[in-house]
C-alpha positions as CSV (number, residue, x, y, z in Angstrom):
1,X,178.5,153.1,226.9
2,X,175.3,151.5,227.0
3,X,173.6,154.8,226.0
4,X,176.4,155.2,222.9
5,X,175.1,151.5,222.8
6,X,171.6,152.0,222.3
7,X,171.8,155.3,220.2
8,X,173.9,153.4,218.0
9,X,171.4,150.6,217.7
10,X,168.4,153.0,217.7
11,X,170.2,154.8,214.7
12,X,170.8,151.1,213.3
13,X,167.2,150.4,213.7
14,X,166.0,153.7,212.0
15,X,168.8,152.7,208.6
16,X,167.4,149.3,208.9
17,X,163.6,150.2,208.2
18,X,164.7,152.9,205.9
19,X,166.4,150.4,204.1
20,X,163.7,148.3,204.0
21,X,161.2,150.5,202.3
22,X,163.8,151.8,200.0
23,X,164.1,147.3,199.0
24,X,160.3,147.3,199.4
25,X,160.0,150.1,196.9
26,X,162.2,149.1,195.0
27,X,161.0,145.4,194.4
28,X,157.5,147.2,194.3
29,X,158.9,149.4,191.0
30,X,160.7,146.4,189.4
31,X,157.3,144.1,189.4
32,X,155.7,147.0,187.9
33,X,158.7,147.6,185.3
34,X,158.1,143.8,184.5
35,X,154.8,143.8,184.1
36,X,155.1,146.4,181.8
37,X,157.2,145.0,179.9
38,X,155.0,141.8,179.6
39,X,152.0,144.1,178.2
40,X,154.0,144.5,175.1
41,X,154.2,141.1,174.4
42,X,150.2,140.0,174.7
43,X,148.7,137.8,172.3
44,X,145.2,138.2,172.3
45,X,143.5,134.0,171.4
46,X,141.7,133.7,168.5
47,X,139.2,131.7,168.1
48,X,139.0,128.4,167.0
49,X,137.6,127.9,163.7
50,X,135.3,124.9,163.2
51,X,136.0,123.2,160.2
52,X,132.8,121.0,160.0
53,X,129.9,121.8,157.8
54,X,127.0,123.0,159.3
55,X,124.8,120.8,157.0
56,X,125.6,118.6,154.3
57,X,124.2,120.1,150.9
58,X,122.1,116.4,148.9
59,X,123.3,118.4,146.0
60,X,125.0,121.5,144.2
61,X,122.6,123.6,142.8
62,X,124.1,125.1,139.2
63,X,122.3,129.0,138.5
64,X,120.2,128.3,135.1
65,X,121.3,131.1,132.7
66,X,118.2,133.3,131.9
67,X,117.1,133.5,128.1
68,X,117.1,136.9,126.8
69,X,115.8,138.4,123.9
70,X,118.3,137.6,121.6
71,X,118.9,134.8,118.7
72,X,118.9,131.5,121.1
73,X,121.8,129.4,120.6
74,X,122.0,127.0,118.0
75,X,123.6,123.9,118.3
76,X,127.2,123.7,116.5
77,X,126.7,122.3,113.1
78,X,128.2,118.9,112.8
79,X,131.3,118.5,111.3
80,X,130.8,117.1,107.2
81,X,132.7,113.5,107.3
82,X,135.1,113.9,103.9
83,X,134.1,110.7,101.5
84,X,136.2,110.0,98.8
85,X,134.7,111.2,95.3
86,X,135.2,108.5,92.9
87,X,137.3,109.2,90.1
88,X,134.9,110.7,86.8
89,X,134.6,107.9,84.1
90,X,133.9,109.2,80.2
91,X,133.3,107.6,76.7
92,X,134.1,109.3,73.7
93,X,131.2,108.7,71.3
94,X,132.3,106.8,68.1
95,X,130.8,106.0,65.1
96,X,127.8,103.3,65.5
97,X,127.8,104.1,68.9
98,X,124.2,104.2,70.6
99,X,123.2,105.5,74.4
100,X,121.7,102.0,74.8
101,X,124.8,100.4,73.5
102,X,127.4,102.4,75.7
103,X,125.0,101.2,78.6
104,X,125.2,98.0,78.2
105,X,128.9,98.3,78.1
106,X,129.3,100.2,81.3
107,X,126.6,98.4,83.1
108,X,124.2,101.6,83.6
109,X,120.8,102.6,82.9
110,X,120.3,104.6,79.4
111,X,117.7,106.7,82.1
112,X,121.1,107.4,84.1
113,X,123.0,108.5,80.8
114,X,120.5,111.0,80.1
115,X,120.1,112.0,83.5
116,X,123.7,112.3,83.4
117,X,124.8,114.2,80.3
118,X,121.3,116.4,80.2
119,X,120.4,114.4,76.7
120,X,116.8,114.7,76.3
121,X,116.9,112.5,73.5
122,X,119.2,109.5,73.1
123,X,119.0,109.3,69.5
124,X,121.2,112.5,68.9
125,X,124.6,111.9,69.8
126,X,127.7,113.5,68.1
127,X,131.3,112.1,67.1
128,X,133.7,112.4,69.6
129,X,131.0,113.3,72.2
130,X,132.4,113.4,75.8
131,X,129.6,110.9,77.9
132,X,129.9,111.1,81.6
133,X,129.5,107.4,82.8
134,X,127.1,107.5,86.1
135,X,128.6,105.4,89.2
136,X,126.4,104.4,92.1
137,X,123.4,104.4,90.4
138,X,120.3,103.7,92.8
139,X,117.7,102.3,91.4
140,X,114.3,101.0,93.1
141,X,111.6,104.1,93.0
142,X,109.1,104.8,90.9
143,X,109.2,107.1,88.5
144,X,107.0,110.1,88.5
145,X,104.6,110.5,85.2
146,X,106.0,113.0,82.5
147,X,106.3,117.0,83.4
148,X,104.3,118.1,80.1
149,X,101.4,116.4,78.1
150,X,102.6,114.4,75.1
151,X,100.5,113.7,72.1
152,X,98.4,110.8,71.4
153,X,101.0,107.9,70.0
154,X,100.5,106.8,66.8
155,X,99.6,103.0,66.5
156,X,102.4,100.8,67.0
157,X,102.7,97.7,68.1
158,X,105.1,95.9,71.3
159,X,106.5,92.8,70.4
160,X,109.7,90.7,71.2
161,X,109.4,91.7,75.3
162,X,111.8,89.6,77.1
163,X,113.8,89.7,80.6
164,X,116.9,89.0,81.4
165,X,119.1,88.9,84.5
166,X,122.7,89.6,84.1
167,X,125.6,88.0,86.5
168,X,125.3,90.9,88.7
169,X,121.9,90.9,89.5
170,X,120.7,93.5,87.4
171,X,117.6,93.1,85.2
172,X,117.3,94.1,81.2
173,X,114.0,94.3,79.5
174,X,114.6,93.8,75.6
175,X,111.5,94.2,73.1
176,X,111.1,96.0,70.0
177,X,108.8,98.4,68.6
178,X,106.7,98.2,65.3
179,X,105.6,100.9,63.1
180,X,101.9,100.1,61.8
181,X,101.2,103.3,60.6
182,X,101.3,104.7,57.2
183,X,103.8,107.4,58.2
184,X,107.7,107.8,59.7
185,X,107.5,108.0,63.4
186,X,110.1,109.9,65.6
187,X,111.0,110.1,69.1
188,X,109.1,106.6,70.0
189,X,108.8,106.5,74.2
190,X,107.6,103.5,75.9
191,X,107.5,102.6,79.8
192,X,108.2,99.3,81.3
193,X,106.5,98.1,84.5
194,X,107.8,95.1,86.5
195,X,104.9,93.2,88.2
196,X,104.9,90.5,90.9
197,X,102.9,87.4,90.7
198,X,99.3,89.2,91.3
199,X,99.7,91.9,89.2
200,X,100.9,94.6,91.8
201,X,103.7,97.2,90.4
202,X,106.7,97.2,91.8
203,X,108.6,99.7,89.5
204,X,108.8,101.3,86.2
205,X,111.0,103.1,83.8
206,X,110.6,105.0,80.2
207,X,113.2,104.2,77.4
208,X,113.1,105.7,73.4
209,X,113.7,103.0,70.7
210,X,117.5,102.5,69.6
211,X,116.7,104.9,66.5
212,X,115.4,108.3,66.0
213,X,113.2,106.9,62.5
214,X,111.0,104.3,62.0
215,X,110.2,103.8,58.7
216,X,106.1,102.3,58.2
217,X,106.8,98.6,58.5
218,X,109.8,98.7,60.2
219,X,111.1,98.0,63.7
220,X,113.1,99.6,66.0
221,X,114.4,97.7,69.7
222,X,114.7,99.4,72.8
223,X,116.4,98.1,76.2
224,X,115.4,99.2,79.6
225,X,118.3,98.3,82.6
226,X,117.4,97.5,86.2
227,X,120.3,97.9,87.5
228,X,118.9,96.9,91.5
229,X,115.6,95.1,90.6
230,X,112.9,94.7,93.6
231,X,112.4,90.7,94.9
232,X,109.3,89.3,93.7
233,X,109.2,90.7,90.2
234,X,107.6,88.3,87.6
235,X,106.8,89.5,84.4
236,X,106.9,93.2,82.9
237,X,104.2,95.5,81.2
238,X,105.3,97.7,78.5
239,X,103.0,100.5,77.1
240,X,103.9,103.2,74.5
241,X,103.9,106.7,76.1
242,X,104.5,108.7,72.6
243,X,105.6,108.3,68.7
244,X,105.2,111.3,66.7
245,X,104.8,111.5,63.0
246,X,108.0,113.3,61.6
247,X,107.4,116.6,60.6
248,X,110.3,119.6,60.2
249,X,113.0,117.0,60.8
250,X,111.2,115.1,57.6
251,X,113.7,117.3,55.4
252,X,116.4,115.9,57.1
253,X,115.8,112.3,56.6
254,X,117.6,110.4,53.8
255,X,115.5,106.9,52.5
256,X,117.9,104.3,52.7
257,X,117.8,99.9,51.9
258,X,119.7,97.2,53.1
259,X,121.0,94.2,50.3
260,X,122.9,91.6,50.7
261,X,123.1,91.0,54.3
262,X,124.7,87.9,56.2
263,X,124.5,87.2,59.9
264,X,126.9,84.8,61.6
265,X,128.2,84.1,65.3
266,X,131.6,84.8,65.9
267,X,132.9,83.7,69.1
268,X,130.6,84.6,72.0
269,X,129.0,87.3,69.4
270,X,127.1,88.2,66.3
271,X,128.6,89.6,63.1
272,X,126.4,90.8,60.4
273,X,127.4,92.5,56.9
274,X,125.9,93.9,54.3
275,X,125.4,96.7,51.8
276,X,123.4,100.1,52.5
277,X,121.8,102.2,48.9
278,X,121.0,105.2,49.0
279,X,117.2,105.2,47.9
280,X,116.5,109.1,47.5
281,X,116.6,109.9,44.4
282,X,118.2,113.2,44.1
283,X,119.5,114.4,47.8
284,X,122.9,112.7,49.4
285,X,123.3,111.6,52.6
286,X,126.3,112.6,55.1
287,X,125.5,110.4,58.0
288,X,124.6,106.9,58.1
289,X,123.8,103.9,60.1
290,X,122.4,100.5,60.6
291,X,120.5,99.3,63.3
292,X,120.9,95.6,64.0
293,X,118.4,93.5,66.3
294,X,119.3,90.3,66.8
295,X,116.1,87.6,68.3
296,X,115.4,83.7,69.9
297,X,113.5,81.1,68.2
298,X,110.2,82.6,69.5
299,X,110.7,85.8,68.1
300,X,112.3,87.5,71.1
301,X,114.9,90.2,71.5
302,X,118.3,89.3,72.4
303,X,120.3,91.9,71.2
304,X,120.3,94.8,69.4
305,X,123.5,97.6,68.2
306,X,123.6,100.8,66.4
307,X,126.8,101.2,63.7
308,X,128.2,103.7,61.3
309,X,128.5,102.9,58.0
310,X,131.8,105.0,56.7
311,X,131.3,106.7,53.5
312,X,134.0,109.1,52.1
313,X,132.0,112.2,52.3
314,X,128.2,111.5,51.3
315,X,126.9,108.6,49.8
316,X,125.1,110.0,47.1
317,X,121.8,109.5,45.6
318,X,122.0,105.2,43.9
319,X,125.2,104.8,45.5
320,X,126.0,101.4,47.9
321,X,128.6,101.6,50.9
322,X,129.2,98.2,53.0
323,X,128.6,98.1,56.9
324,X,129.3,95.5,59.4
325,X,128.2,95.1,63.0
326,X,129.7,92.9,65.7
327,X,126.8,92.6,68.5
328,X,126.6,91.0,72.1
329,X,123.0,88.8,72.7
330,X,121.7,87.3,75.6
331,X,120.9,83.2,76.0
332,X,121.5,81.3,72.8
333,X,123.1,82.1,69.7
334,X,120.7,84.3,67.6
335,X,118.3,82.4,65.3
336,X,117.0,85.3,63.1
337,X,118.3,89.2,62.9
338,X,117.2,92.0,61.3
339,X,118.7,95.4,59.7
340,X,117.2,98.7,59.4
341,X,119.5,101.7,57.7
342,X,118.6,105.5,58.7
343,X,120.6,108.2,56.5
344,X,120.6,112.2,56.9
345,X,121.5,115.0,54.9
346,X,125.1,116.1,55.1
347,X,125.7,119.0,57.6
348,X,126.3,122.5,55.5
């Protein structure tokens, strides 16, 4: 029995360890099995990223573009502001009408007329002419001498010279010119300069007498407008720049007198009437007019207006036609006047 016994247990004993190294084996496959199945699974670290600047920059550094060798860049042109364009203003020329007249109505210069309308001179204006009337005149520089070499004036004389500021500052210079030659002058010129008290000049201006013909003996005004006169100004100075002799435009010209004439203020202005004669003794004339300066006690211009006399068709040679004239004047009411008439042939 106890050698059954002990080959039972030594048979038990010889299980037993194999049984152990099959459980050692096995637990030594499963912790490989596990561990390969953890190698799938591995996730290698990254590394940590530091977020903080290495340096701090003092400041960020823009690339300058390089110039090449084309057209450099221009800056943009600026953008025109839109001003509002005043609306035009015209005057229809009527009969009796006179550049200096029509600018004295619309508070211009006769120089900005001109300028205007491209009339070289003011003397020859037309019926039912179309005038543009000059806003924002600036006045205040000198004008430059003339382009082209006139000829020597004639003698005449400048008399009557006056000033006169108007209720909107402007200035008008009012004088007269007198023919003391033996011949009829055209085109008379003068120039006005406006001193200060020690004889320095501030500014000047040209303006052509109020009538294209001045009989020998006669007068003629002329008016020159300031319309922004310089501080300081005290007296003017008025030269004659040209008068010429009338020659071609001597066939054109029609003798006339003046009878019967009457001067008298009505309201705030002067009304004169009278009678025009045609004094040529064989030609008609078609067109015209009487010139009517109006002056102070001491002989000084204060007014002056061209006017149609109306004929039905040409006031032949010895024949009479009445005119009349209403006028403005400056200061008091006129104490003397005079009347020169001017007449043409008629137009073929």
């Amino acid at each position: 029995m106890i050698t059954i016994k002990r080959r039972v247990l030594s048979q038990l004993c010889h299980r037993s360890q194999h049984m152990n190294r099959i459980f050692v084996g096995f637990v030594v496959i499963t912790a490989l099995m596990v561990m390969t199945a953890c190698g799938g699974e591995v996730v290698t670290p990254q590394p940590t990223m530091d977020m903080s600047p290495t340096h701090t920059p003092s400041s960020i550094t823009t690339a300058t573009p390089r110039v090449t060798a084309t057209a450099p860049l221009l800056p943009p042109a600026p953008t025109a502001t839109p001003t509002v364009t005043p609306t035009p203003i015209f005057h229809i020329v009527q009969e009796g009408d006179t550049l200096g007249a029509i600018a004295f109505q619309y508070g211009v210069s006769v120089q900005a007329l001109q300028a205007a309308n491209g009339i070289e001179n003011p003397q020859f204006l037309q019926i039912n002419q179309r005038l543009i009337i000059p806003t924002g005149e600036a006045e205040g520089e000198v004008l430059p001498g003339l382009l082209l070499p006139t000829p020597t004036p004639l003698p005449v004389t400048i008399q009557g010279v006056v000033l006169y500021e108007t209720p909107v500052g402007s200035l008008w210079c009012l004088g007269e010119i007198l023919n003391t030659s033996e011949v009829m002058l055209t085109s008379a010129q003068v120039r006005v300069v406006l001193l200060d008290a020690s004889s320095e000049r501030l500014i000047e201006a040209t303006a052509f007498a109020a009538t294209d013909f001045i009989p020998p003996g006669e007068r003629s005004p002329f008016g020159v407008l300031f319309t922004t006169p310089p501080s300081g100004w005290a007296n003017p100075y008025v030269t004659i720049v040209r008068s010429d002799a009338i020659a071609a435009v001597a066939d054109t010209y029609v003798p006339m007198t003046v009878t019967d004439v009457v001067g008298r203020p009505v309201e705030t202005q002067f009304q004169v009437e009278g009678m025009v004669q045609n004094a040529d003794p064989g030609r008609a004339a078609g067109d015209v007019s009487v010139l009517v300066t109006t002056y102070d006690t001491e002989g000084r211009v204060t007014g002056f207006r061209r006017g149609s006399v109306k004929v039905e068709g040409a006031l032949e040679a010895g024949a009479t036609a009445p005119f009349t004239v209403l006028l403005n004047f400056h200061g008091e009411v006129p104490a003397d006047f005079n009347v020169i008439s001017v007449g043409r042939i008629p137009n073929e």
